[in-house]
C-alpha positions as CSV (number, residue, x, y, z in Angstrom):
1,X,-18.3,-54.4,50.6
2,X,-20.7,-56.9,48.7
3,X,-23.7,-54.2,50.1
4,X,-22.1,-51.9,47.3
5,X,-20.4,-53.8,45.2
6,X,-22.8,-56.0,43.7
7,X,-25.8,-53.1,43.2
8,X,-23.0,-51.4,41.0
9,X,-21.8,-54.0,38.7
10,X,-25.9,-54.6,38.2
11,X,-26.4,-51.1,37.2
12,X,-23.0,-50.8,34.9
13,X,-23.4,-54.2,33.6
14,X,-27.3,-53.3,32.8
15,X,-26.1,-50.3,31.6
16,X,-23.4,-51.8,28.9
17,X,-25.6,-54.7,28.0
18,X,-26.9,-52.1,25.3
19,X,-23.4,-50.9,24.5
20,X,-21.2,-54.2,23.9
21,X,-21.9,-58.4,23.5
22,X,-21.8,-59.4,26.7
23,X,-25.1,-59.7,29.0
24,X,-26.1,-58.4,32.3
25,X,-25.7,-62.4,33.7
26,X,-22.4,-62.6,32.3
27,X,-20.8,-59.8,34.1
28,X,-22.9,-60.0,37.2
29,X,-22.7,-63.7,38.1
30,X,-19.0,-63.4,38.8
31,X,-19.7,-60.8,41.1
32,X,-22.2,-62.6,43.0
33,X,-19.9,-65.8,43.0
34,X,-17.0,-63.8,45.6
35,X,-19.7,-63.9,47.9
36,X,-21.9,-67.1,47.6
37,X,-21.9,-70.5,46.5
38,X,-22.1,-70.8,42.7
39,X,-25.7,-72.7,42.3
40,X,-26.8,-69.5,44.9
41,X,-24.7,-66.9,42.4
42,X,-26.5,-68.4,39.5
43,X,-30.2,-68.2,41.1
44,X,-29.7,-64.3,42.3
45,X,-28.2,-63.4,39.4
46,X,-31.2,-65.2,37.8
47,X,-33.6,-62.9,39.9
48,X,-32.0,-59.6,39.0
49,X,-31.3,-61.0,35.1
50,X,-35.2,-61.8,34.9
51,X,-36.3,-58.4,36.5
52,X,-34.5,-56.3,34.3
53,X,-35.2,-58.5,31.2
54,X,-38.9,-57.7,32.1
55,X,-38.4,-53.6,32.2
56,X,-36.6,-54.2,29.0
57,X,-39.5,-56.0,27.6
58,X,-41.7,-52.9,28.4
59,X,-39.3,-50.9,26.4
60,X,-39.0,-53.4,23.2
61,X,-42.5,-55.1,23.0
62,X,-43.4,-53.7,20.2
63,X,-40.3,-55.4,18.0
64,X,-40.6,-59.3,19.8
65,X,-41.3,-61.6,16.9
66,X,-43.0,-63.9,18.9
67,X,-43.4,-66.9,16.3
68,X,-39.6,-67.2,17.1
69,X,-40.1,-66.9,20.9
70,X,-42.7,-69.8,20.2
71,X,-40.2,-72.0,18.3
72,X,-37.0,-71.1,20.5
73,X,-38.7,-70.5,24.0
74,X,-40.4,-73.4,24.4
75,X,-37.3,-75.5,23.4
76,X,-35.2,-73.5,25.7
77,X,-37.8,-74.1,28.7
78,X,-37.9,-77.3,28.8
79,X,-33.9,-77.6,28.3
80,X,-33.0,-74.9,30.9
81,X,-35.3,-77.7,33.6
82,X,-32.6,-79.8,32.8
83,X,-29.9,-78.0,32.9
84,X,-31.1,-76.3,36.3
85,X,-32.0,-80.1,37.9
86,X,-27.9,-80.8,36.5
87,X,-26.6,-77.8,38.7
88,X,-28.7,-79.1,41.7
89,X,-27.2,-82.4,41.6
90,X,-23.6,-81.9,40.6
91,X,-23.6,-79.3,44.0
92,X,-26.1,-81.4,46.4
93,X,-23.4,-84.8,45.6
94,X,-19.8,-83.8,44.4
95,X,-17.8,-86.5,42.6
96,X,-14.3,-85.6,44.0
97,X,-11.7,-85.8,41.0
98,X,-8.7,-85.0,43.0
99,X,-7.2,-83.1,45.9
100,X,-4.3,-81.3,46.3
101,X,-2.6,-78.4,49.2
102,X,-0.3,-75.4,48.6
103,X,1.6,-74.7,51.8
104,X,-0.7,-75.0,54.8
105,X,-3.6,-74.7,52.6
106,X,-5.5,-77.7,50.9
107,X,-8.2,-77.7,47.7
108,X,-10.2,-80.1,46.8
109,X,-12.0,-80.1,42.7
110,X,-15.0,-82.4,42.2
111,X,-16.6,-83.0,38.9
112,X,-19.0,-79.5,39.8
113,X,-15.8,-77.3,39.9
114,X,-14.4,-78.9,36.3
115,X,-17.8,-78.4,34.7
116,X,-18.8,-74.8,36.1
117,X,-15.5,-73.2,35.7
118,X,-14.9,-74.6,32.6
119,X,-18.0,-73.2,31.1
120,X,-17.3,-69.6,32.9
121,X,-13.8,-69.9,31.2
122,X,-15.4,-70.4,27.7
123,X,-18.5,-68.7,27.7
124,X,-16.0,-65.8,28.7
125,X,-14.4,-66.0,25.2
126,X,-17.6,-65.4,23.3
127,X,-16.8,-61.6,22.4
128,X,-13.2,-61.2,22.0
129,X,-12.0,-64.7,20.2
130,X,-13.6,-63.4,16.0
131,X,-13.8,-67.7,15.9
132,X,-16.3,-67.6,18.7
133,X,-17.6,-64.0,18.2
134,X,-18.8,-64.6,14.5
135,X,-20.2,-68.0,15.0
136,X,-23.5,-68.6,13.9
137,X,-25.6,-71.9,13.0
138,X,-28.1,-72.4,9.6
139,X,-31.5,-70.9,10.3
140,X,-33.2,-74.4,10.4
141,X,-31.7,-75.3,13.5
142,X,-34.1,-73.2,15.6
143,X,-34.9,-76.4,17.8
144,X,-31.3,-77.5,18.4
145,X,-30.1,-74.1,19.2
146,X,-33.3,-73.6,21.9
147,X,-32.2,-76.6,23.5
148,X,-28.2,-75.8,23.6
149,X,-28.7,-72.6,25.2
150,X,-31.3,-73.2,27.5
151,X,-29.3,-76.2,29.0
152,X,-26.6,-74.1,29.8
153,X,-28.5,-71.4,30.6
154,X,-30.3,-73.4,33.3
155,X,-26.2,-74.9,34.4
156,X,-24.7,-72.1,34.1
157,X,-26.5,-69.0,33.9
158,X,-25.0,-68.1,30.5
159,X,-27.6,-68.4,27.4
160,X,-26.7,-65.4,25.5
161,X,-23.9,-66.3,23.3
162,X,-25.4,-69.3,21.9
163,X,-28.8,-67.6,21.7
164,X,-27.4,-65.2,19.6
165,X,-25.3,-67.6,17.6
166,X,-28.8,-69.1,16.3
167,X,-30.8,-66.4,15.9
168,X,-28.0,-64.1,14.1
169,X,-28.2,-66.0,10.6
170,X,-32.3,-64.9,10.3
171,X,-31.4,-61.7,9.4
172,X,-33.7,-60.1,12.0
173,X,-33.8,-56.1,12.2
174,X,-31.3,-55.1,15.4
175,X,-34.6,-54.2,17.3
176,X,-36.7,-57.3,16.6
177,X,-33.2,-58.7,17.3
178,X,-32.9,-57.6,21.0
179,X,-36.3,-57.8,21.9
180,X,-36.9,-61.3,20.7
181,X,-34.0,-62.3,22.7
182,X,-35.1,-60.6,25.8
183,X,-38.3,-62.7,25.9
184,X,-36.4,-66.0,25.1
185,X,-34.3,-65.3,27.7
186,X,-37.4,-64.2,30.4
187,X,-38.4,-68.1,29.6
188,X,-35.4,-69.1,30.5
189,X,-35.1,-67.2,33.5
190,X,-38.8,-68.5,34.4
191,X,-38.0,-71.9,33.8
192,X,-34.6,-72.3,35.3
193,X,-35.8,-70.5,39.0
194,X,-38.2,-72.3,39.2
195,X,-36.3,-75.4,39.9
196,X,-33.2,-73.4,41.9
197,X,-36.2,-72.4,44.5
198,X,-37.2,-75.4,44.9
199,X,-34.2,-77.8,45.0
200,X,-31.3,-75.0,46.6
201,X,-31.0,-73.9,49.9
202,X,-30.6,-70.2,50.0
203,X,-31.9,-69.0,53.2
204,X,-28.7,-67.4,53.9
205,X,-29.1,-65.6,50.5
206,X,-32.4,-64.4,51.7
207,X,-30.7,-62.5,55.1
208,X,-29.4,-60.4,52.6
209,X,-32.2,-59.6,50.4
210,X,-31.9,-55.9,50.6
211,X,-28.7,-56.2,48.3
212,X,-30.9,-58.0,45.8
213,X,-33.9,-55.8,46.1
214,X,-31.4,-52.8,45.4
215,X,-29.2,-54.7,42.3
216,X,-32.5,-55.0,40.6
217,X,-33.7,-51.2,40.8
218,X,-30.0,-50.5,39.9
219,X,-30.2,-52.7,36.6
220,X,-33.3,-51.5,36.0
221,X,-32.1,-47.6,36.0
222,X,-29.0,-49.1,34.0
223,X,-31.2,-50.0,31.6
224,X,-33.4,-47.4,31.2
225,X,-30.2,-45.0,30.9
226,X,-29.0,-47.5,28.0
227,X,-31.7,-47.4,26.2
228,X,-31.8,-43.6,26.1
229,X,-28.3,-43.9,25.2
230,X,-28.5,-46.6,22.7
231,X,-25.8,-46.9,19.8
232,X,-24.6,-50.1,19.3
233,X,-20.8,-49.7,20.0
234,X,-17.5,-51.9,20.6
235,X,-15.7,-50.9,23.6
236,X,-12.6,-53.1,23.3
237,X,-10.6,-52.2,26.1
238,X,-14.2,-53.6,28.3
239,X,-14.8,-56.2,26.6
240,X,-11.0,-57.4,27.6
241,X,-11.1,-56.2,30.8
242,X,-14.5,-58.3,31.8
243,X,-13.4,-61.0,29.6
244,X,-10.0,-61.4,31.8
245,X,-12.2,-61.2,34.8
246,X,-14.5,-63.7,34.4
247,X,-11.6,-66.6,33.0
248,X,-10.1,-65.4,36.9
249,X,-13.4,-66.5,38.7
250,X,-14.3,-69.5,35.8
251,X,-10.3,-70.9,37.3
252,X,-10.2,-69.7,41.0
253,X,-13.6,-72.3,40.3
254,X,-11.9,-74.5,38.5
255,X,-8.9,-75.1,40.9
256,X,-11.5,-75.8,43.9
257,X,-10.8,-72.2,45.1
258,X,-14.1,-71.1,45.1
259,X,-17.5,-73.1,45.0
């Protein structure tokens, strides 16, 4: 099932990643998460995130503004290390919080479960709550907002939402816009693998690299397709539908469900 499920999502989540808010990682790492251990979810969706953010840079070049990819890159580099060594270590030695059983069945959450799936729960907000949707920070922030996003984006996976939240208030042309975020967030991606490969143990995930191999041509056609197609639109009944799907997995995480 996961040997067609997962290529999918990468190619419609590619796909509507020019169509609606939400990124490719924020759709695809719950996917990946029904089938492996979050800090392995968060490194392949990390592979197939930085591939297709690379096509799309072959597409977008031309509009990067890369005085800003300077200023919030480099800031969001050196954040997403830490926020990638954080992961590691909340996994490798869980703080138990508490236990507790339902019928035969028994659940235990550590501190890693509280952290991960409450960040899945409100990164999942981001595009359908207008408080969290329209929030944006002054322009001169640059340095705060590189470091906020690539922290979590080297915890969690998600750096998107508060990318955009600092970048939205320069005023930048849509184009420049998407492509300058596309680079920030191929430093990210760079950054933030580098320390899951080094510190995680996913030889298991590698048995199954076929699926990966194939999720990243799909993303790639998704967004090649996308960008022929591209008109920014709001596709509310998705947004919902996603939204409701990720707070499932950010609690089924939360609970000690899933890991």
């Amino acid at each position: 099932m996961s040997f067609f499920l997962i290529p999918l999502t990468a190619l419609i989540a590619s796909l509507l990643t020019f169509f609606s808010g939400f990124g490719l990682g924020t759709i695809l790492l719950p996917v990946f998460a029904i089938y492996y251990p979050m800090p392995i979810a968060v490194l392949l969706t990390a592979l197939v995130h930085f591939s297709n953010n690379m096509f799309k840079i072959g597409l977008v070049y031309k509009n990067i503004n890369w005085n800003l990819v300077f200023k919030f890159g480099l800031a969001s580099m050196v954040a997403a290390l830490m926020g990638a060594y954080l992961l590691k270590h909340l996994f490798s030695n869980p703080i138990l919080l508490f236990t507790y059983g339902i019928g035969s069945l028994s659940f235990s959450v550590t501190l890693f479960n509280l952290i991960i799936g409450t960040l899945i729960i409100i990164f999942s907000l981001f595009e359908v709550i207008p408080i969290l949707k329209n929030l944006s920070f002054p322009s001169n922030k640059l340095m705060l907002g590189g470091l906020l996003s690539g922290f979590f984006g080297g915890l969690s996976g998600y750096q998107g939402a508060l990318r955009s939240a600092f970048l939205v208030r320069l005023g930048l042309p849509k184009e420049m816009f998407v492509a300058t975020g596309t680079a920030i967030a191929c430093l990210v991606d760079i950054s933030r693998m580098s320390v899951y490969a080094f510190t995680l143990d996913f030889s298991h995930a590698i048995t199954h690299y076929n699926i990966l191999l194939i999720s990243v041509e799909f993303a790639i056609i998704g967004a090649f397709i996308g960008n022929k197609l591209l008109k920014k639109t709001t596709i509310s009944f998705l947004k919902w539908f996603v939204t409701m799907f990720m707070m499932i997995i950010g609690l089924l995480i939360l609970l000690g469900v899933m890991i």
